[in-house]
DRENGUDREN-553159 format. One record per residue (C-alpha): x, y, z; residue number from 1. Coordinates in nm, 4 decimals. Layout:
BEGIN
+----------+----------+----------+-----+
!       xx !       yy !       zz ! num !
+----------+----------+----------+-----+
!        X !        Y !        Z ! NUM !
...
+----------+----------+----------+-----+
***
This chain:
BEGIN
+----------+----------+----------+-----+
!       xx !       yy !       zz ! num !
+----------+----------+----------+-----+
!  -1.5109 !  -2.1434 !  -0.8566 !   1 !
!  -1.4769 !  -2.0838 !  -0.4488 !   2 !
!  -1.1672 !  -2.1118 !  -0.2469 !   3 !
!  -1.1912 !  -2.2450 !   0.1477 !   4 !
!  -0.8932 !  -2.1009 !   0.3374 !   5 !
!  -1.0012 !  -2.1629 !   0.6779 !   6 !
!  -1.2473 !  -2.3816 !   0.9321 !   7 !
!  -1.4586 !  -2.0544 !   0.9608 !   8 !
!  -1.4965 !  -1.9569 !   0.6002 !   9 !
!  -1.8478 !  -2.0139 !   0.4739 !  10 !
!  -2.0076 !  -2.0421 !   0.1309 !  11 !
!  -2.1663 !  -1.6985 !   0.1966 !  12 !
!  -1.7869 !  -1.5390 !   0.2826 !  13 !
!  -1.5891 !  -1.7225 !   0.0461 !  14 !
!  -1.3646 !  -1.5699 !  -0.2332 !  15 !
!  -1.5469 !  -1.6627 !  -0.5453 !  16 !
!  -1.4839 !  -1.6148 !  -0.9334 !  17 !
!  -1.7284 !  -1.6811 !  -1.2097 !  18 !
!  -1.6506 !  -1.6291 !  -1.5564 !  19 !
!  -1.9040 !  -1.6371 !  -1.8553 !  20 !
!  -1.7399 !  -1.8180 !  -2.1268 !  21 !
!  -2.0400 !  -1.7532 !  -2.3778 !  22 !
!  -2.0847 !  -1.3741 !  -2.2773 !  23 !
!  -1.7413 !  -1.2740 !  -2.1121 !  24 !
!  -1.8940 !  -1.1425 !  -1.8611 !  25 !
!  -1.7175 !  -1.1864 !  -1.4727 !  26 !
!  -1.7628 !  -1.1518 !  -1.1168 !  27 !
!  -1.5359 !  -1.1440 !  -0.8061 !  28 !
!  -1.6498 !  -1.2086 !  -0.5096 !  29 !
!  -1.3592 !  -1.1423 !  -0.2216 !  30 !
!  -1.3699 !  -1.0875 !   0.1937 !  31 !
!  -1.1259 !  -0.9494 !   0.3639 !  32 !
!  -1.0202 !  -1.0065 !   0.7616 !  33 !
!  -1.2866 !  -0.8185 !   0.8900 !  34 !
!  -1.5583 !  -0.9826 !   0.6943 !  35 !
!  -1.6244 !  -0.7373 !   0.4420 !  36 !
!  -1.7314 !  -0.8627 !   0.1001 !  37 !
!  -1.5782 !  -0.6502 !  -0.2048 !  38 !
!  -1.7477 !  -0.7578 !  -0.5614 !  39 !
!  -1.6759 !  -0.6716 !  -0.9027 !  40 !
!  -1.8142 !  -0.7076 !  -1.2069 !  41 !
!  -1.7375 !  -0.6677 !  -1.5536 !  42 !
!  -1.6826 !  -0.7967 !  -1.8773 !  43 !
!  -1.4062 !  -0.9358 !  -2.0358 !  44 !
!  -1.5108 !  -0.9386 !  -2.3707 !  45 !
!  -1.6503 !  -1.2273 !  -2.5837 !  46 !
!  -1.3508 !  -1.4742 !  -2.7231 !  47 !
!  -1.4415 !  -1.7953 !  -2.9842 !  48 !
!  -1.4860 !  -2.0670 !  -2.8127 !  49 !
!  -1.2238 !  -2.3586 !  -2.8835 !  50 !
!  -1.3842 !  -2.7372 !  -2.9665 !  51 !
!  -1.1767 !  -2.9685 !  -2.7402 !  52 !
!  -1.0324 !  -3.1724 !  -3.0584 !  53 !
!  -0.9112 !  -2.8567 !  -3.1906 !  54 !
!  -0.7818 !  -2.7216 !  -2.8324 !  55 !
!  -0.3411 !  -2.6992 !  -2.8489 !  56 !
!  -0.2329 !  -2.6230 !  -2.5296 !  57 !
!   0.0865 !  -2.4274 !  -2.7285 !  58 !
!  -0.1516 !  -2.2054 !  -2.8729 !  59 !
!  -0.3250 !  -2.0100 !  -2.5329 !  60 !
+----------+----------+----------+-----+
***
C-alpha cells in the first residue's frame, strides 16, 4: 500500500507499508519534510490465515 499526499510526492518518496500475510514479515517505508526516507523492518509474527467463508468481522 502507498499513500499520495501531495502534487510533488513520487512513487520513489512515498509513505509505503507492505505486510506479508504468509510470513508476517513488514516494512515501512516513510519521508519526512526534508526528503529523508526512514524504513523499518520487522516481523510481526505468523497468524492462520482466515478462508473468506469462514471470515466474521465480530471476531478480529
Amino acid at each position: 500500500m502507498g499513500t499520495y499526499f501531495t502534487g510533488t510526492t513520487t512513487r520513489e518518496n512515498a509513505d509505503e507499508d507492505d505486510y506479508n500475510l504468509l510470513t508476517g514479515e513488514y516494512m515501512t517505508r516513510r519521508t519526512d519534510e526534508q526528503g529523508n526516507i526512514k524504513i523499518t523492518k520487522g516481523n510481526r509474527g505468523r497468524k492462520e490465515l482466515v478462508r473468506l467463508k469462514n471470515f466474521n468481522i465480530n471476531d478480529m
